[in-house]
C-alpha positions in Angstrom: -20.3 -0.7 -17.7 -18.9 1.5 -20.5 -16.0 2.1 -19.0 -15.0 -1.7 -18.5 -16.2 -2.7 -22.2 -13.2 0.3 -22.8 -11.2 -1.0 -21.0 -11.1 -4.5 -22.1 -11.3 -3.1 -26.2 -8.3 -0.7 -25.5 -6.1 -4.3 -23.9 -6.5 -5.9 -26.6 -5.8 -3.2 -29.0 -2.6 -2.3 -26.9 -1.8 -6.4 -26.5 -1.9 -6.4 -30.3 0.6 -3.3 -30.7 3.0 -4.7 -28.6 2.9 -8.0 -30.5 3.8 -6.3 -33.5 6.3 -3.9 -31.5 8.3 -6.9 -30.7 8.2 -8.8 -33.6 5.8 -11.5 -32.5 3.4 -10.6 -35.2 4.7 -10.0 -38.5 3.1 -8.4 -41.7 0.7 -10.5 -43.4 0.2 -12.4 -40.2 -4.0 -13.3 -39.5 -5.1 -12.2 -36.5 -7.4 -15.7 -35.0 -10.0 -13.9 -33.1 -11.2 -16.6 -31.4 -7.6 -17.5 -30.5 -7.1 -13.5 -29.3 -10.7 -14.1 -27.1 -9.3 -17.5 -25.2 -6.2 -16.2 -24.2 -6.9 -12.5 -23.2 -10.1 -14.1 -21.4 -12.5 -11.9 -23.3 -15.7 -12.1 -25.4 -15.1 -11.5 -28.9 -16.9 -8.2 -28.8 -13.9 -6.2 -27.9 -12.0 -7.8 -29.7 -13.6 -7.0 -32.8 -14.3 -3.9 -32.0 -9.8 -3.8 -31.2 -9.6 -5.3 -34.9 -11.9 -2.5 -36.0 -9.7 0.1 -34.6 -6.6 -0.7 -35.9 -8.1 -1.6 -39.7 -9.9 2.2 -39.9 -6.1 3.5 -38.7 -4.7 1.3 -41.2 -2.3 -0.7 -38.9 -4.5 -4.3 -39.8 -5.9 -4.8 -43.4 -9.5 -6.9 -43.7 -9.7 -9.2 -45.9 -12.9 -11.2 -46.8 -12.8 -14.7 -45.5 -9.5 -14.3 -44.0 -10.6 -12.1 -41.6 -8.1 -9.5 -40.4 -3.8 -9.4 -41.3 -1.4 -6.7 -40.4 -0.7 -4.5 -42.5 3.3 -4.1 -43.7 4.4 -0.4 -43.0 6.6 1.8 -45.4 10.4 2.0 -44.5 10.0 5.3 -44.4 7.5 5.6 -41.7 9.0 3.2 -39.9 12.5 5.1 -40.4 11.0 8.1 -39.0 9.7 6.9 -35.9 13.3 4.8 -34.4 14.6 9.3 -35.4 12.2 11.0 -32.9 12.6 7.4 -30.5 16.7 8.3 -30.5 16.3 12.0 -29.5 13.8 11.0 -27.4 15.2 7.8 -25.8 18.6 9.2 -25.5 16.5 12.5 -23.7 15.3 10.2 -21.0 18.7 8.8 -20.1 20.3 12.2 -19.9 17.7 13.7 -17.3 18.1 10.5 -15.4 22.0 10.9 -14.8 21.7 12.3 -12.0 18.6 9.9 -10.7 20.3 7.0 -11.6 21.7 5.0 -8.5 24.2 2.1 -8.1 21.1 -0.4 -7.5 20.0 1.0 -11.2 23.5 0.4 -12.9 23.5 -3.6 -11.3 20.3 -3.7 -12.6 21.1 -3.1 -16.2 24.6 -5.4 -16.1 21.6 -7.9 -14.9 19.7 -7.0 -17.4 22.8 -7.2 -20.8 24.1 -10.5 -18.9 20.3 -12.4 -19.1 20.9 -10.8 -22.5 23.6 -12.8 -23.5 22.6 -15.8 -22.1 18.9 -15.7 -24.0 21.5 -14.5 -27.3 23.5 -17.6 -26.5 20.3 -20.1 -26.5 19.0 -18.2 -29.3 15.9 -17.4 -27.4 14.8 -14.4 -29.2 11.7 -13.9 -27.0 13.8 -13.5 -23.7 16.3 -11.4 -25.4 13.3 -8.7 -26.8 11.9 -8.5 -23.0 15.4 -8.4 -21.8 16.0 -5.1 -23.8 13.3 -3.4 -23.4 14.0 -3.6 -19.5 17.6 -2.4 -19.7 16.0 0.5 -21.3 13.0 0.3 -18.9 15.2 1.6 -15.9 16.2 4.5 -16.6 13.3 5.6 -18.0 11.7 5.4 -14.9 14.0 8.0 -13.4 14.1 10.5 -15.9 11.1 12.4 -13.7 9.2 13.5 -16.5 5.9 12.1 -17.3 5.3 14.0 -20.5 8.4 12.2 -22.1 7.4 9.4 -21.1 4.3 9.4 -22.4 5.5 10.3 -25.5 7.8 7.3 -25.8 5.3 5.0 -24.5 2.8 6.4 -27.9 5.1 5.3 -30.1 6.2 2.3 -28.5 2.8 1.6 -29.3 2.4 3.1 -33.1 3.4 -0.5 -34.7 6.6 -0.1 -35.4 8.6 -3.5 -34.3 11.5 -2.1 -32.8 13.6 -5.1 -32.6 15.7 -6.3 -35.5 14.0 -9.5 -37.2 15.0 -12.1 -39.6 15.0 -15.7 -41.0 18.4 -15.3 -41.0 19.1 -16.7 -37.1 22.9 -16.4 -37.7 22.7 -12.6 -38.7 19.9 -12.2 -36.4 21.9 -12.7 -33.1 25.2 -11.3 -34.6 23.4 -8.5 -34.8 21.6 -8.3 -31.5 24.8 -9.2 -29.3 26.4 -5.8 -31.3 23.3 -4.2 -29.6 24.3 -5.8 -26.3 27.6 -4.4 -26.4 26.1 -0.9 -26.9 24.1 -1.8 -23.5 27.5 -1.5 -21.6 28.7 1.4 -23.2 25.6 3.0 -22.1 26.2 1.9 -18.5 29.4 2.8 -18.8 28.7 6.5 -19.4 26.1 6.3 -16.7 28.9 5.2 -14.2 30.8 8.1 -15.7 28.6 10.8 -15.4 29.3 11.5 -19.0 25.8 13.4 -20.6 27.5 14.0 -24.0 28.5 10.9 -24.6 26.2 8.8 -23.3 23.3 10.9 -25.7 25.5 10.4 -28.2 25.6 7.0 -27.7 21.9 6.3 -27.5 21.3 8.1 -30.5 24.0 5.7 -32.3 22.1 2.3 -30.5 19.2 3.7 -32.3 20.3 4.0 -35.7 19.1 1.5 -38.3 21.9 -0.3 -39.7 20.5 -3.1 -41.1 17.1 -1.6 -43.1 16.3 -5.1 -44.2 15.3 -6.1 -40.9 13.2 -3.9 -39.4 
């Protein structure tokens, strides 16, 4: 029974991160715990105890009768993380070179084209799941489980790793140059090129545009 009560505490703290990861939840946004309850099917138990967790590592602030908001991080923190994320992102896709198959590269052209189609119907929520799984794929072939671990921590450490903004116009301008940087990336895979396509990543990682992370 302790181990299912676990369980069920540690999917809504790990729903929660990746609502902030991807820009769903935004700083100063309330966390409804009765909301959270209905549509993770759970008992509010676990949830609070979730909302617990991530106040006493400071990732959500509590606030007497608002209940519990998410807490803005530093630029600075936030800088630091998308650094080890390049090495280690662009890590991945050089041990998966010679993994990768041609099934793999139609996958990611599937995955930048759904890209630009969710860009063009400014659907911002297809275009974050969209990205992930370009990156997603190879990934999964770089055959080592310690990396990936690694990446998946702080994929999960509440830093939204998506661009965001009121500004729509800037806001897709801005992700289709991140598109185009998907097929340069399959372009180096098709090449074999290790050097450049680490490179690359590295680049796609960068943070050009501080204002909108």
């Amino acid at each position: 029974m302790k181990k299912v009560y676990q369980s069920l505490k540690d999917h809504v703290y790990d729903y929660i991160a990746t609502e902030i990861q991807n820009g769903t939840l935004l700083p100063n946004h309330k966390i409804n715990e009765v909301e959270l309850s209905k549509k993770l099917e759970v008992s509010r138990t676990p949830v609070r105890e979730a909302l617990i967790q991530l106040a006493s590592e400071n990732y959500l602030e509590y606030l007497p009768r608002r209940g519990f908001i998410v807490k803005e991080l530093d630029t600075k923190k936030k800088l630091d993380v998308f650094k080890v994320v390049s090495v280690l992102d662009a890590l991945a896709a050089t041990l998966s070179l010679e993994q990768i198959t041609e099934n793999d590269i139609k996958e990611m052209e599937e995955y930048t084209n759904k890209i630009d189609i969710a860009i063009s119907e400014k659907n911002y929520s297809d275009y974050q799941k969209y990205q992930k799984e370009f990156h997603n794929v190879y990934l999964k072939k770089c055959n080592n489980s310690t990396l990936t671990d690694i990446l998946a921590s702080l994929q999960n450490s509440f830093v939204r790793q998506v661009y965001s903004s009121d500004d729509e116009g800037k806001l897709f301008s801005v992700s289709k140059q991140m598109n185009e940087d998907h097929r340069e990336i399959i372009m180096h895979f098709k090449k074999q090129d290790g050097n450049q396509l680490e490179h690359l990543i590295k680049k796609h990682w960068e943070i050009k545009h501080k204002d909108m992370i």
